[in-house]
N, C-alpha and C positions, 0 to 999 in steps of 0.2 A: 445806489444812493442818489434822489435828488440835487440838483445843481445849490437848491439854499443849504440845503444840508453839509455838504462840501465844502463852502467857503463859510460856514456858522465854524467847522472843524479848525477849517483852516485858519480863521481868524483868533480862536481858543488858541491853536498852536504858538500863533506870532504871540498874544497877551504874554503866555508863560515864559517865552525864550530868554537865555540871555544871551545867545548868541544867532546872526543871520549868515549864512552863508547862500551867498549870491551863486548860481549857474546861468551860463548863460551861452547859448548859442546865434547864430543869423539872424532869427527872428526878432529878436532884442532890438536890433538896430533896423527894422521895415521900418517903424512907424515914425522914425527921426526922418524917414526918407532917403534911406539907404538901399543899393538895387537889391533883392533874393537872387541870387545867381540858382535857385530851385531847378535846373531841369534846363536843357539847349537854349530853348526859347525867353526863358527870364533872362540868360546872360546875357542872348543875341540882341534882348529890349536894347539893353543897359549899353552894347558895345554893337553898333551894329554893322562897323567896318570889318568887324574880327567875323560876323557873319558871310562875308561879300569872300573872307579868305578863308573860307568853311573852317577857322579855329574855333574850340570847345576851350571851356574854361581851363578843363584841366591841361591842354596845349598848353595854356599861358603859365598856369601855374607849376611850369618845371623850369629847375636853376638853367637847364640845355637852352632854353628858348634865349638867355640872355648871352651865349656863346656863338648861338646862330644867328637871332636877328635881334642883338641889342634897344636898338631904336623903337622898336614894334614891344620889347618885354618892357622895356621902361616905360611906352607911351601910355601901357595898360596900368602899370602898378603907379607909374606918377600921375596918372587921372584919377585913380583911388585915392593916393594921399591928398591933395588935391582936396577932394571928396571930402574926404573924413575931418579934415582941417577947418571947413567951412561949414559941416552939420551941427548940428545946434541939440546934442541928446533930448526925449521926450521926457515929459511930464513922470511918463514911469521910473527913470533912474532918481529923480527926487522925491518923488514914495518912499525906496525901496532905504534911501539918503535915512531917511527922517523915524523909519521902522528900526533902523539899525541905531538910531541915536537912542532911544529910552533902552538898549539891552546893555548890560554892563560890561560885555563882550566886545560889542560893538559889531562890526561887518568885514568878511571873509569876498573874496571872489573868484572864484573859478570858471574862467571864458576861453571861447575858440575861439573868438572873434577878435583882428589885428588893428582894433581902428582907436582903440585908445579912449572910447567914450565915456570908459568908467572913470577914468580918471578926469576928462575933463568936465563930469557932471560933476567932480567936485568929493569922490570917494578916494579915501587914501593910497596913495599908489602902493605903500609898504602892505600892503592888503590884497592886492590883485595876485592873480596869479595866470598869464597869458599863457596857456598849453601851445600853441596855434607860435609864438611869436607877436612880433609889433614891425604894422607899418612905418612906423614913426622914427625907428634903429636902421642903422644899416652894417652891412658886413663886408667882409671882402670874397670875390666873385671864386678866389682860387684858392682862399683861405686859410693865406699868407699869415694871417693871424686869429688868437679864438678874441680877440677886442671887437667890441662893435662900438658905433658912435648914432651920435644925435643924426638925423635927418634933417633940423631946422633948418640949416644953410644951404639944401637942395630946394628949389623955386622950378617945378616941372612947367614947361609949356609944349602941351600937346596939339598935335593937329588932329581937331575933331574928324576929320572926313578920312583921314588915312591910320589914325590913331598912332600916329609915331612921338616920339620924342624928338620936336623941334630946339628945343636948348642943351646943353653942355648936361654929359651924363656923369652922374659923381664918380670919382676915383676912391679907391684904396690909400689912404693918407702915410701907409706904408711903403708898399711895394708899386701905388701908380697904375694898380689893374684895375679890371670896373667894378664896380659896387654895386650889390645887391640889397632888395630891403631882406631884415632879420627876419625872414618868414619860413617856418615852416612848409616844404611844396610837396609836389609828388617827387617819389624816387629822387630825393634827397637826401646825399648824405656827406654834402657840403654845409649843412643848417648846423651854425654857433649857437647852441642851444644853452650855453653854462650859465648866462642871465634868468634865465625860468628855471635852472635846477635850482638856483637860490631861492628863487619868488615859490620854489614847490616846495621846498624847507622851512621856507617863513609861514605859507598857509599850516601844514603839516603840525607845527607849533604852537599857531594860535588857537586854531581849534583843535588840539588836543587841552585845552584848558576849559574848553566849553563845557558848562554839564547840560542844558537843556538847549541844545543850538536846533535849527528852525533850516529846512533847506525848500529856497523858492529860484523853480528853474525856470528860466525865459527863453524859447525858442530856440530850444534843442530838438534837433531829430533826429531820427533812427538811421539815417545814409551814414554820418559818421556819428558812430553813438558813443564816441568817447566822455563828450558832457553827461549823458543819462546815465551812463554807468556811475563816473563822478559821485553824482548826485544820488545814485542808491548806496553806493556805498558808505556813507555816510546819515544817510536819512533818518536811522531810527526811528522809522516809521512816522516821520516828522515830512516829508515831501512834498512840495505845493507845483504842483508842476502844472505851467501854465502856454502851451502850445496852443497854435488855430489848427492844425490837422492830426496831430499826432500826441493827444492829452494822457490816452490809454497809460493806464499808470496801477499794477499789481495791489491789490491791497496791505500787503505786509509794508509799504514804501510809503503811500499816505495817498495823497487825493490828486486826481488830476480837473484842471481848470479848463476847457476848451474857448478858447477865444484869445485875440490879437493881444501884443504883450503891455499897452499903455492903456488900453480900456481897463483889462481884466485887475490890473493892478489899480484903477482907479476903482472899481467893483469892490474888490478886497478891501480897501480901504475906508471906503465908505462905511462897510461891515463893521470895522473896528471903532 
C-alpha cells in the first residue's frame, strides 16, 4: 500500500471513531527533546560520565545500584526528573488532545514511558495508564510499605561531571530508608506496582465501552514489545502505528506510518 493510501485509511479510521486509544513508547518523547537511550551509544550521548565508568543503561536501571552506590543511582534518575520536569511536550500530544475531543469516548492511554508528559500536555490523568511506572512517585527502597508518594518536594542537584547526587537523598517517610522513584527496573521485585494495577482497571473499563475505538501508537519498538503487543490487542484492525524505524505493522492490525512521532502526527492531521 502506498504511503497516501495509508494515512487516506487512517484518517477514515480517526473520522469514524468514538473512541482514541493512545500507545506510546520512547519515541514519543524524542522530539520534545528527550535523550533515546536506543543502543550504548545514545545513552553514553545523554550521560557520558556513566561512559568514563563503563555503566550501560541497564546498570543504572536496577533497584541493586541504589544499595551500592546511592549517590551515582540517584544522580542518574534525579537528572531525569529534572529533565522531564523542564520539557515542554511536542506539538503532537496536542493533536492527538484535540482528535480525542470530537470522539464521544474521549482518550485512553497506554505508555511505557515514566516521564509523565501525557499528563502535563494536558490529557486526563484518570485516562493514563503507566505500565513502566512514574518518575514523578516515589517508593520505599526496602519496601517497608506498598504507599508511594509525590516526588514534588525532592529538588535533585547533580554533579554534571561525576553525575552524583550532590543534595540530600529522599527518605522513606515511614521507616527513614532511602527512596526510590516508582519505576519499574530490571530484576525487580521490590517495584510498588498497585498504583498502575488500578490505572490497568480503569483503562480496561473505559474502553470496554468503546464500539468503534481507533488505536494510534507512537514510538514503540520491538526490544521491549510490551506497547506493540498492547496495541494489537486491541486494534481491530483499527492500528495506526507511527514509528521512524520500526512502522512494519501485519495487515489484519491496520497501517503502519514510518516517520518521527510530531511530524507524522502533523501529516495525519493535515489529512483530516
Amino acid at each position: 500500500m502506498r504511503d497516501d493510501e495509508k494515512l487516506e485509511k487512517a484518517a477514515g479510521w480517526l473520522r469514524e471513531a468514538d473512541g482514541l486509544l493512545i500507545t506510546a513508547g520512547a519515541g514519543m518523547g524524542v522530539d520534545s527533546g528527550l535523550p533515546d537511550f536506543r543502543g550504548q551509544e545514545g545513552f553514553w550521548r545523554a550521560y557520558p560520565a556513566l561512559r568514563h565508568k563503563g555503566l550501560s543503561f541497564e546498570d543504572m536501571a536496577d533497584p541493586a545500584r541504589f544499595a551500592e552506590h546511592p549517590e551515582l543511582a540517584w544522580g542518574f534518575y534525579g537528572h531525569r526528573l529534572k529533565l522531564y520536569r523542564e520539557t515542554v511536550p511536542h506539538e503532537g500530544f496536542a493533536i492527538l488532545r484535540r482528535w480525542a475531543q470530537r470522539m464521544s469516548h474521549g482518550v485512553f492511554v497506554f505508555t511505557s514511558n515514566v516521564d509523565g508528559q501525557f499528563q502535563k500536555a494536558g490529557l486526563p490523568e484518570h485516562r493514563v495508564h503507566e505500565c513502566h511506572g512514574s518518575i514523578h512517585a516515589l517508593q520505599c527502597l526496602v519496601t517497608c510499605t506498598d504507599d508511594t508518594w509525590s516526588a514534588t518536594d525532592f529538588h535533585p542537584v547533580v554533579n554534571e561531571t561525576t553525575s552524583e547526587l550532590e543534595s540530600p537523598m529522599p527518605r522513606c517517610p515511614r521507616c527513614g530508608a532511602l527512596a526510590r522513584p516508582n519505576i519499574l527496573m530490571f530484576d525487580d521485585w521490590g517495584w510498588v506496582g498497585l498504583p498502575y494495577e488500578k490505572q490497568q482497571q480503569r483503562l480496561a473499563t473505559g474502553i470496554s465501552s468503546v464500539s468503534k475505538l481507533v488505536v494510534v501508537e507512537v514510538g514503540a519498538g520491538v526490544a521491549l514489545p510490551t506497547v506493540r503487543r498492547f496495541s494489537e490487542r486491541f486494534s481491530a484492525q483499527r492500528l495506526i502505528r507511527i514509528n521512524l524505524r520500526e512502522s512494519n505493522t501485519k495487515p489484519p492490525h491496520g497501517v503502519g506510518l514510518e516517520g518521527a512521532a510530531a511530524a507524522t502526527l502533523k501529516t495525519l492531521d493535515a489529512q483530516l
